[in-house]
N, C-alpha and C positions, 0 to 999 in steps of 0.2 A: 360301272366299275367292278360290281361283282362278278361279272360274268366274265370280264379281262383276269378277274384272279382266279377263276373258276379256270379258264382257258391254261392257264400258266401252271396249277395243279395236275392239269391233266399230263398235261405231256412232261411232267417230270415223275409221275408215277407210272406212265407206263415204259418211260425210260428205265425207272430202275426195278419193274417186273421183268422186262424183257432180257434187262444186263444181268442178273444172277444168275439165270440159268444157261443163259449162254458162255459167262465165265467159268461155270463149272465147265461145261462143255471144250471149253477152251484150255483149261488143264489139263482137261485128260487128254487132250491130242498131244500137248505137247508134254506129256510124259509118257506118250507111246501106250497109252492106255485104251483098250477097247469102246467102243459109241457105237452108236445106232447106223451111224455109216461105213465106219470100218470093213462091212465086205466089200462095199464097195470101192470105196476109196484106197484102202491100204493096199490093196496091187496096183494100182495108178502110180504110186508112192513108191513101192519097190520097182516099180519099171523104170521111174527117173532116176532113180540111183545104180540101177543096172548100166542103163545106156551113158549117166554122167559119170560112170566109175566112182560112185562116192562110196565110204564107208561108212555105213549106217552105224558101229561101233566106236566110231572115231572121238576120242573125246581133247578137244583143241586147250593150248595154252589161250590165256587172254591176249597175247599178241598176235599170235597165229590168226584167231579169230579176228580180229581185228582190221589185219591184212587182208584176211578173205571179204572181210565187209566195203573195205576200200579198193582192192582191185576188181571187186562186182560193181561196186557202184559206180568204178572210174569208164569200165566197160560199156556199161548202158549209158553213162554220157558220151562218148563219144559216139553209140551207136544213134543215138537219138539225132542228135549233132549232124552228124550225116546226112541221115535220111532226110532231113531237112533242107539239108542245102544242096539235093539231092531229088526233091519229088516230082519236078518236074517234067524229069525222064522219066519216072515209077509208073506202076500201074495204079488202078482205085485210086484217082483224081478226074473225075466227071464233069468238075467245074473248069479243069484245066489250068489250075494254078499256079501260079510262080515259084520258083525256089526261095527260100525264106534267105533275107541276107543274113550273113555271120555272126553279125553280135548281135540282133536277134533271136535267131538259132542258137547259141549258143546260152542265153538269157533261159533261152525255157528247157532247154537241154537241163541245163543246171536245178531250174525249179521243178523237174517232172521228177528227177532224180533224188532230191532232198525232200522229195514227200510236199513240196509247198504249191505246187502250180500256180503261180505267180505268171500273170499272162498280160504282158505290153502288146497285145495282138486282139482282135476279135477271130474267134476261134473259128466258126461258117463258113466265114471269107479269107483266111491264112492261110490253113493246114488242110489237106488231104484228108478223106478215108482211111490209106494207108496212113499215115501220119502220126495221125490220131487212133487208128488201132494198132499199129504194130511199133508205134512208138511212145506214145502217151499212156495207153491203157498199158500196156507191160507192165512200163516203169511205174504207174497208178498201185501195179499189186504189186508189184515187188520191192517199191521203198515202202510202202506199209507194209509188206512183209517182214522189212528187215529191221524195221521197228521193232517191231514183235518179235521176233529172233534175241534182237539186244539186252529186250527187257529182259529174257527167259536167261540169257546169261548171265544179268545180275541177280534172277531169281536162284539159278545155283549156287551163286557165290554165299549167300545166306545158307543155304541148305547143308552142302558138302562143309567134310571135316576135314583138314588137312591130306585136299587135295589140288591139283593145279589146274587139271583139266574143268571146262566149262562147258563141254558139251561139242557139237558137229554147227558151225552157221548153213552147212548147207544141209541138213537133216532139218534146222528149225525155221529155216527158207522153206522148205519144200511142205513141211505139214502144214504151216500157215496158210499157204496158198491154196492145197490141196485140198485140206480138209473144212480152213474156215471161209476163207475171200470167195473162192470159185463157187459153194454152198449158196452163202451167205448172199452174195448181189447176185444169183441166178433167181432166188427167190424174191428178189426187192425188185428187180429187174421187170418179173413178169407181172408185179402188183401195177409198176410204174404203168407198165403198156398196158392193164387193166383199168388203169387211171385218165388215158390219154394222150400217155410219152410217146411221139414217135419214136419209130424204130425201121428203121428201111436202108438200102440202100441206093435212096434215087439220086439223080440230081436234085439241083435249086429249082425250084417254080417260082416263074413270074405269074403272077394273080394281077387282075383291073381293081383297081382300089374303088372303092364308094364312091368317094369324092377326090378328084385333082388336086393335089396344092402345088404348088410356088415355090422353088429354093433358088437361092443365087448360084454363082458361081464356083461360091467356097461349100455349097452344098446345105447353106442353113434355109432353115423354113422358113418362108416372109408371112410374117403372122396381118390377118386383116385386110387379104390378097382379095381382091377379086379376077375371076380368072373366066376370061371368054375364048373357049375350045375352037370355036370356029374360027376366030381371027387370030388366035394364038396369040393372046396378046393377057399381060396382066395390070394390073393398075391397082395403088393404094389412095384411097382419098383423092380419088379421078384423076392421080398425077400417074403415068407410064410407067412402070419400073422396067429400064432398059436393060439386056441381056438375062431377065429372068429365064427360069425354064420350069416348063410345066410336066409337074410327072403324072401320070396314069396309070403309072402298074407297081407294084413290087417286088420286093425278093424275099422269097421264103425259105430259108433253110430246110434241107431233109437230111436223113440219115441217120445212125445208130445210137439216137441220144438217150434210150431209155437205160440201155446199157453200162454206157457211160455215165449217166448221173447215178447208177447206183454205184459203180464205182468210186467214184470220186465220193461221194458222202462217205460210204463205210469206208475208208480206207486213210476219213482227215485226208484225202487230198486237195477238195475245191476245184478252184476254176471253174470254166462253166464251157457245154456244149457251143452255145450259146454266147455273142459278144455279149449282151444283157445278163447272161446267168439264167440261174432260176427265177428269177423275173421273168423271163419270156412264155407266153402261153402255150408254146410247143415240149418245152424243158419242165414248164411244173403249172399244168392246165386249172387245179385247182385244189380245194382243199384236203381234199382226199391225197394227192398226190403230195402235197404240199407237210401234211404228217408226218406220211412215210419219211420223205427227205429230211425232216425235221430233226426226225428220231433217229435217223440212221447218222447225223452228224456226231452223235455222242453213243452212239450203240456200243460201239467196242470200244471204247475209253473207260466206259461207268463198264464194262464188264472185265476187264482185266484189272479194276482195281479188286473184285471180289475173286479173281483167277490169284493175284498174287495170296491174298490171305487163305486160300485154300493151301495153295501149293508152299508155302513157306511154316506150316503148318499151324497159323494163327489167323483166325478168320478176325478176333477183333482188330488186329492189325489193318487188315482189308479195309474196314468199315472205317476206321480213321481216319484213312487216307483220301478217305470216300469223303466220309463228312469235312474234310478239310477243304475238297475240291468243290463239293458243291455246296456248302455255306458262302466262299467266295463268287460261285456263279450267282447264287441268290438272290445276293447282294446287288451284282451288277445287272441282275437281270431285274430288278425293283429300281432301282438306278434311272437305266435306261427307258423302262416303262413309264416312269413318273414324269421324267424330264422332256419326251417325247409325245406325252398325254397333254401336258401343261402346258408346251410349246414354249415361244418367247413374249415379249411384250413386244414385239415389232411385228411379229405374226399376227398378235389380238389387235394392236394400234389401238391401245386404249378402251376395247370393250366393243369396238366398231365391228367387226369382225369375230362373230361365234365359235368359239372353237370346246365350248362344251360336247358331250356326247350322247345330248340328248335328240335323238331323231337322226342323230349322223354319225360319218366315225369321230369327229372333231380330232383338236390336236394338233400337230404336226404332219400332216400328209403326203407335204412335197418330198417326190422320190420314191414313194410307196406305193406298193400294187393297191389300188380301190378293195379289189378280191381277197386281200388279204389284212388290209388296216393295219393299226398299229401295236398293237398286241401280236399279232404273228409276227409282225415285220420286227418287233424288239427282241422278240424271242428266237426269232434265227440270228439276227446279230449276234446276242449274246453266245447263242451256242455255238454259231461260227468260229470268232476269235476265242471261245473257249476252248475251242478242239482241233485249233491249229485247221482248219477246214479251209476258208477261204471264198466257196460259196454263197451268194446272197439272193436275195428275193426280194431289198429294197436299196438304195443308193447311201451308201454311208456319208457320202459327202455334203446329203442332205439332213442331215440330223440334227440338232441343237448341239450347242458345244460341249455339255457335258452328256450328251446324250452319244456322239459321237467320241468323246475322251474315253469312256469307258472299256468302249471295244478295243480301242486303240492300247488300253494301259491292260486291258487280258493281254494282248500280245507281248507286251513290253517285260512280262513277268516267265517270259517263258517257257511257255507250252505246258504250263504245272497244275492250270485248271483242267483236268483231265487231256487236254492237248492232243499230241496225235497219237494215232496205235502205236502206245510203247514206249513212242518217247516223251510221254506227258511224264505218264507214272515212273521211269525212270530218271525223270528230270526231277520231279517234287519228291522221288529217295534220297535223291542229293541232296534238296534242303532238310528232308530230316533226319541225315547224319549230322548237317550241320545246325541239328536245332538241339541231336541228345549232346553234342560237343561242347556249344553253350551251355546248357543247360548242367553238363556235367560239371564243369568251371565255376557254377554257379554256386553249387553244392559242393565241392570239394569230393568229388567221386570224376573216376575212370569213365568215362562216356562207352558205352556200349548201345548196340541196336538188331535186335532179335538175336542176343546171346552171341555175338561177336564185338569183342575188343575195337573202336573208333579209335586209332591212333595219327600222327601227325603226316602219314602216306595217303590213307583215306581221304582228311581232310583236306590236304594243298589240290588233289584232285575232284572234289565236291564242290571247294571255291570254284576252281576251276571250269566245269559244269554249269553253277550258278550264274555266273558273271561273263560269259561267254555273249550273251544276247545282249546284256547292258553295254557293254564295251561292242561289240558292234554297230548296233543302234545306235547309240550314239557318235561312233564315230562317223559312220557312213552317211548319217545326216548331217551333222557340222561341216563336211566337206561339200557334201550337196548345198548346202545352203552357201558356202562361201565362193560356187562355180555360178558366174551371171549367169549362165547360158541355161542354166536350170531354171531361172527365173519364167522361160521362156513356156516353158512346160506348165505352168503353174494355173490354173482357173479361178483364184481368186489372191488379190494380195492382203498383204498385213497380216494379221495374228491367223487366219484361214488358209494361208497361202502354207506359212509354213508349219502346221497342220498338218497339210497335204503332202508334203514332205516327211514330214514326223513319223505320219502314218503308213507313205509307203516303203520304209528302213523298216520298221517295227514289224509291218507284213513281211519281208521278209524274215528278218529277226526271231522273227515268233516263227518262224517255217509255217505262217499260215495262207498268205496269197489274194486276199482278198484289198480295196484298195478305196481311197475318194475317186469317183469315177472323174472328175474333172482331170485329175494328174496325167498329163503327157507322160508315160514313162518309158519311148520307143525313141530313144537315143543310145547314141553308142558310149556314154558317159552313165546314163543312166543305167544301162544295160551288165554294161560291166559292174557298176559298184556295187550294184543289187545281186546282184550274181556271185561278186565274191563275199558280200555277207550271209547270201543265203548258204556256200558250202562251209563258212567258219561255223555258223552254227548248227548247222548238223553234224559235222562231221568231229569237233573238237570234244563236244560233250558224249558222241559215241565213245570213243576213244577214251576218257576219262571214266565212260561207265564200266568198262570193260577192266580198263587197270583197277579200278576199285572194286569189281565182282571176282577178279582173280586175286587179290591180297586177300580180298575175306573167306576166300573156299581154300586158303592153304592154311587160317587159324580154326584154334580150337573152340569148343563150343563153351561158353563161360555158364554156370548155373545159373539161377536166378535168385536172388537171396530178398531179405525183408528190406535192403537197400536198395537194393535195383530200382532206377527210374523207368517209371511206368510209359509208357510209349503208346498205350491204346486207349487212355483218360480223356476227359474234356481238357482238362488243363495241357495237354500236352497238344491238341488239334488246336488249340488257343496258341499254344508257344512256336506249331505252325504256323500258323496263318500269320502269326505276327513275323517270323525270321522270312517268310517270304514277300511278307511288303515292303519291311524296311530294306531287302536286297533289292529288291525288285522297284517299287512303287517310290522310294525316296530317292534312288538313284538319277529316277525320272523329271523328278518335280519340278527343277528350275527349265528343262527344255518344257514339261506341260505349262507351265505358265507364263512361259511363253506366246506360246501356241491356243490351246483348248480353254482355258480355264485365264485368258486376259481377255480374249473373246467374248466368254459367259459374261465378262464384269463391265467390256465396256457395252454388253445389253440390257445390262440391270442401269446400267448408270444412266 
């Protein structure tokens, strides 16, 4: 057990050595400030602005900006879209692939766009080369891009004195991409391939397996086959099993996964090269590999909490928001650990079955990579659904029921445990105007938050922000659940079925992508409603951040007096973390006990 807490230390301390100085780093680019790469990169910079016609001076209303973040992003869904239903024809497809139908295409059009990569598909066998690099990976940096653009405009909105302008979306597009993303995963990139990622552009290899097995018709493995090569024939308990079929080779994916997985980690995108994800031993070979990826799910989340408290000119501000987010991951990361260590009483059956961790991993193991156990395996969960990511390296669907509810209720809170690039931290600003607002009412004092006036404009768009995921999520599932056809899709009934359900609204909800792998989610019902919750909440709480980052940079800046409520205190990360569960986590409860948490009780019972 020590060594499990040993393990769980480690990679949170070199998360937040690695996130400090890269948040500085990450200020000064996006205050146009010189670094170590500025000769190089900043004419790369003014080239794109040259050939885009942008003006590098421009400084946009919050609507304006806004507009430009929705007809970019409306852009690249359609272009994604296309190419899609479109690759066919295209070049770089080796495996020669079909075109993706519509409301599929359109499903991941939509999740590659909103940052979630939410994938009703296995990725090897789907999408193209092309596909996947000139349509996935774009959209991979450019809606984490614009993540990080949005925050930056609510970082001026604090800053600036009465003024309107918020800055250029495409000046804080382009140094995001230029100076941090293209850096950033070309270096994670070449660790990967130093680890073992491929990285190629070949086709698929069929490889002779070791051994033959058995699958029916519907393609499942007949477990306890005997199988004789020469008669081609199989038989279970010496009875014939008729129209079996015997395989001897398989299929191995190739191509530019190393790339793509640093992608997708730094950027909270997810999905996976990979139909398995980072489970697969091509996508995340081992533990060396398995780190990097680790770390890279929360890199740039825990670093732009310390980017904002730089650049807002209060670093204990930073550190607040800091410890607010990760006192919550903590939590669920000891949560998940314990519940996943301890397993169920139907996994022990009474003591018959060891699942101590002496001489083995014990536990919980089903679903899990052997090479990774359950200590690695809870701690990318955790940091997955905390960073809106979506990538895994064990089977959610396997997990204990509170070991499984937890990940599921990060998402359900809305991306505000550090979440994705930008839109965590600007999602958990929301809840702490709406924590100084309470808290102001409390005490009879005017609510303010880093010397700007919290008035009743603010507010209705801060709810609005908050409640955006809840009201989704929930609705998106109460409809799913009341459609039989959904039934159909489902890998387990009763309190687990809808679970599976729960949890794949909440994925999307959370803009995070990750899923119980048993859930059918490739219908044209399921397709769509996932789809249109996935753009409600990206794009309603953008739009909210921006109307509230341009009210606040046109007021004045208010002193600070011996009244002033403190905003960078213990008591006040307390008064967070509490306005964010009772929004978030209570909202929840009657669908979790439903679901996670009548499951847990009818195992205890």
């Amino acid at each position: 057990m020590s060594a499990a807490v040993a393990q769980y230390i480690l990679y949170v301390v070199v998360l937040v050595l690695l996130g400090i100085p890269l948040g500085t780093y990450i200020g000064k680019v996006m205050n146009g400030e010189r670094t170590l790469l500025s000769k190089v990169l900043t004419p790369c910079e003014n080239a794109v602005y040259k050939v885009m016609r942008v003006d590098k001076n421009e400084d946009m209303s919050w609507k304006k900006y806004a507009v430009c973040v929705l007809v970019f992003s409306g852009i690249g869904l359609l272009f994604v879209f296309l190419l899609q239903l479109l690759q066919a024809f295209l070049p770089a497809n080796p495996q020669g692939l079909d075109n993706v139908k519509w409301d599929l295409a359109l499903n991941t059009a939509i999740s590659f766009v909103t940052n979630t990569n939410w994938q009703a598909y296995s990725g090897e066998s789907t999408l193209s080369y092309l596909s996947q690099a000139l349509g996935l990976t774009v959209q991979n940096f450019v809606s984490a891009a614009t993540g990080i653009a949005v925050l930056f405009a609510m970082i001026r909105g604090f800053t600036k004195i009465k003024e309107k302008g918020l800055g250029s979306f495409w000046v804080d597009l382009t140094r995001t991409v230029i100076h941090v993303l293209i850096p950033l995963n070309l270096v994670i990139a070449l660790a990967l391939v130093g680890g073992g990622v491929i990285q190629n552009l070949k086709p698929a290899e069929e490889v002779k397996l070791v051994e033959p097995i058995a699958v029916t018709q519907e393609g499942e493995i007949i477990e306890d086959a005997d199988i004789d090569l020469n008669k081609n024939l199989v038989t279970v308990d010496d009875k014939i099993v008729e129209d079996a079929e015997i395989v001897t080779e398989g299929f191995v994916p190739m191509g530019p996964a190393a790339s793509q997985v640093a992608i997708k980690q730094t950027g909270t995108n997810g999905g996976g090269y990979m139909g398995v994800n980072s489970a697969h031993p091509l996508e995340n070979p081992n533990a060396f590999t398995n780190l990097i990826e680790i770390i890279s799910l929360l890199l740039i989340p825990v670093a732009l909490c310390f980017t904002f408290g730089r650049n807002v000119k209060n670093r204990k501000q930073g550190a607040a928001i800091f410890m607010a987010m990760f006192l919550c991951m903590a939590v669920s990361l000891a949560v998940v650990g314990y519940n996943e260590q301890a397993a169920t009483p139907q996994l022990a059956q009474d003591g018959a079955v060891n699942i101590s961790m002496i001489d083995q991993a014990g536990g919980n193991m089903e679903g899990k990579e052997s090479r990774f156990g359950i200590t690695t395996s809870s701690t990318w969960a955790v940091f997955t659904t905390s960073a809106s990511n979506g990538s895994v390296n064990s089977m959610h669907d396997s997990y204990t029921p509170i070991g499984g509810m937890i990940p599921m209720l990060l998402m359900m809170l809305g991306e505000v445990v550090f979440g994705g690039t930008g839109c965590g931290l600007y999602g958990m600003l929301a809840f702490a105007i709406l924590t100084v607002f309470i808290a102001g009412l409390m005490v009879g004092r005017t609510p303010e938050f880093l010397g700007k006036k919290i008035e009743p404009y603010e507010m209705k768009w801060a709810v609005m922000v908050c409640l955006a995921t809840p009201i989704a999520i929930l609705i998106g599932s109460g409809l799913a659940a009341a459609v039989p056809e959904v039934a159909d899709s489902l890998n387990n009934s009763g309190a687990h079925g809808l679970s599976e359900v729960l949890y794949a609204y909440s994925s999307a909800g959370g803009n995070n992508g990750s899923a119980f792998a048993g859930f059918n989610a490739d219908t044209v019902f399921l397709n769509i409603t996932i789809g249109l919750v996935m753009l409600f909440v990206r794009f309603l709480p953008v739009i909210g951040t921006l109307a509230i980052a341009g009210s606040l940079g046109q007021k004045k800046r208010i002193a600070v007096t011996a009244g002033t409520l403190s905003t960078t205190n213990g008591m006040f990360v307390f008064l967070l973390i509490m306005i964010v569960l009772l929004v978030g986590a209570l909202s929840f409860f009657p669908a979790l006990a439903l679901g996670p948490i009548a499951e847990f009780v009818s195992n205890v019972l």
